[in-house]
C-alpha positions in Angstrom: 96.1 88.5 120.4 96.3 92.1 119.2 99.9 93.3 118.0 100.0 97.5 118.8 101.1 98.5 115.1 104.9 99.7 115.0 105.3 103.3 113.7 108.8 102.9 111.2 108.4 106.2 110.2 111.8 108.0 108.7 113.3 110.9 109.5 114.0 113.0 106.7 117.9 114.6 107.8 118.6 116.1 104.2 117.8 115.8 100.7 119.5 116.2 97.7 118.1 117.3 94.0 119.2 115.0 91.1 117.3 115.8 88.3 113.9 117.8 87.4 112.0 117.1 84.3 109.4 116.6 82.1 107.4 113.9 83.6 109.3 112.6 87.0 112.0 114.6 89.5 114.4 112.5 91.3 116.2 113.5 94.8 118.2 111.9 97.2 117.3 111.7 100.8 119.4 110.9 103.8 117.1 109.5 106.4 117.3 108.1 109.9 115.2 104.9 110.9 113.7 104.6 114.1 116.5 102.5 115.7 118.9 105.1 114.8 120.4 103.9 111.9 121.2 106.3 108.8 120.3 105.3 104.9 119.7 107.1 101.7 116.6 106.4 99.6 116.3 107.6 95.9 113.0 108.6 95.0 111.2 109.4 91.6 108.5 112.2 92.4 106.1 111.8 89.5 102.3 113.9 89.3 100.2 110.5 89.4 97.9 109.2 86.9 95.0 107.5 86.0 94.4 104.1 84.0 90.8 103.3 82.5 89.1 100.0 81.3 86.6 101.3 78.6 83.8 98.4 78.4 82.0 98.4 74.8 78.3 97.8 75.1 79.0 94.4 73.7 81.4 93.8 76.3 84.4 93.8 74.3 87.6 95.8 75.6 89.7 99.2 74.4 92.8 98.9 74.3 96.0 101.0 72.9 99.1 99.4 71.6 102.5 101.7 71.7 105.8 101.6 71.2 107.6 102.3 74.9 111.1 103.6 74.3 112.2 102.4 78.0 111.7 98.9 77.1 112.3 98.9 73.2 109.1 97.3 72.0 105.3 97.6 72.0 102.4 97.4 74.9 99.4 96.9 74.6 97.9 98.6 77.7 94.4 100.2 79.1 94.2 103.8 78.3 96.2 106.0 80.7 97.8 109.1 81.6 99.4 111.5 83.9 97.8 113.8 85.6 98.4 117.4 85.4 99.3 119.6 88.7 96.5 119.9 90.8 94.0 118.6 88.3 91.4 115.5 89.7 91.4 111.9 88.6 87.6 112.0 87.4 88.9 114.9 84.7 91.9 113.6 83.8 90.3 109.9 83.4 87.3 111.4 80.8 90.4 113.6 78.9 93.1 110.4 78.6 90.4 108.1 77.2 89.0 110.7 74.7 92.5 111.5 73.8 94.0 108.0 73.2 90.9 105.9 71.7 88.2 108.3 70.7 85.4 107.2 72.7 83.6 108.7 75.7 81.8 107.2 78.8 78.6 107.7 80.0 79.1 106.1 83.3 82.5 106.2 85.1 83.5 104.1 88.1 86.2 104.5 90.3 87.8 100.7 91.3 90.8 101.7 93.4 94.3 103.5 93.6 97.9 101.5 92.9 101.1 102.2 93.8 103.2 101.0 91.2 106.5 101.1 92.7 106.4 102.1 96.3 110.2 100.9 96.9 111.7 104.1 95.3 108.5 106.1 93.5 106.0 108.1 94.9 103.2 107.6 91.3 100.2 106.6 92.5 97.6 105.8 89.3 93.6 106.0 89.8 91.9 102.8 88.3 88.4 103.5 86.9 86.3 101.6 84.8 84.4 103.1 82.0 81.3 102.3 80.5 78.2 103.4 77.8 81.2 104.5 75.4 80.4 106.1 72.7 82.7 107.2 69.5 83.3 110.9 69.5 86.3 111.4 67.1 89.2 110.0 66.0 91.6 109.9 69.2 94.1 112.7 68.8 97.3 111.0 71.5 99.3 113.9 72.6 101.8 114.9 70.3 104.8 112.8 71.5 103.4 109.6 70.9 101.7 107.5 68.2 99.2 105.1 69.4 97.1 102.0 67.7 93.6 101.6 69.1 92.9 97.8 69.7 89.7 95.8 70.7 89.6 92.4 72.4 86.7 90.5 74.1 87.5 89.8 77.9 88.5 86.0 76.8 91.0 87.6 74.7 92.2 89.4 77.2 92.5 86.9 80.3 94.4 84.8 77.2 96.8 87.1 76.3 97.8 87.7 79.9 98.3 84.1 80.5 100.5 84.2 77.0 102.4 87.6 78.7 101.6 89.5 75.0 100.1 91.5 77.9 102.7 92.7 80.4 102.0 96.0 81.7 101.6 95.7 85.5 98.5 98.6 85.7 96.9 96.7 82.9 96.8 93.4 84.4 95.5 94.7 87.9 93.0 96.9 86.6 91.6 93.7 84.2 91.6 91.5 87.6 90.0 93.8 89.4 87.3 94.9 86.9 86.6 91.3 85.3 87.0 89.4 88.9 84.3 92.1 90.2 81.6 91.2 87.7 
């Protein structure tokens, strides 16, 4: 039995500005659903980023622990970033990793895209894995934020999940998706 796919599409009948800044916009939106009903739906525009798992040649893991204002404690999370208007995800990836940990890739692989919270945001982050790192310089994290640079083997990793001392949603997908993969 094939189900014809149901287009729920919504109309768009006005929208409303709430706040532009730094990293995300917010607006308003009045919309009409197919049936004919009328609903609002907040939404947080933000540019998109990217999220890297940078694979040491002995296999071990970089990762970067920082403090996250939002939440009131530390993360230890895969490199990441926002991207920049207009820029591509295979730049932005190679600049983010530098940046945070101070290693570059010789090989780069693109694993999928996430949305991380489709209900009322519009980010969508770029998942790569990185590999053949190499130190280039002491990483140099933007000035707005202080990061620690921290190693764990995948073991370490798939334990510290299980523990939740790793938390961050992008994180945890992108270490399922790279280690299941393998």
């Amino acid at each position: 039995m094939t189900t014809q796919p149901i287009d729920f599409t919504e109309k768009m009948l006005s929208t409303t500005r709430i706040h532009e800044g730094r990293v995300v916009n917010v607006r308003c939106d009045e919309v009409e659903l197919i049936n004919g009903n009328k609903g609002f739906r907040e939404v947080v525009e933000h540019p998109g980023g990217v999220v890297v798992l940078p694979v040491l040649p002995d296999g071990r893991i970089v990762f970067v622990e920082q403090y996250r204002y939002a939440l009131g404690h530390h993360l230890l999370e895969l490199p990441a970033g926002k991207l920049e208007p207009g820029e591509d995800p295979a730049v932005a990836i190679a600049r983010e990793l530098t940046e945070e940990t101070g290693y570059a890739a010789d090989t780069w692989e693109e694993l999928s895209c996430i949305y991380t919270a489709p209900g009322f945001c519009d980010e969508k982050l770029w998942l790569y894995k990185a590999s053949g790192l190499k130190e280039v310089n002491t990483h140099q994290p933007d000035d707005d934020e202080l990061l620690a640079v921290r190693v764990l083997t995948p073991d370490e990793v798939k334990d510290r999940i299980k523990r939740r001392e790793i938390v961050d949603a992008k994180t945890i997908c992108l270490v399922q998706l790279a280690l299941n993969s393998d």
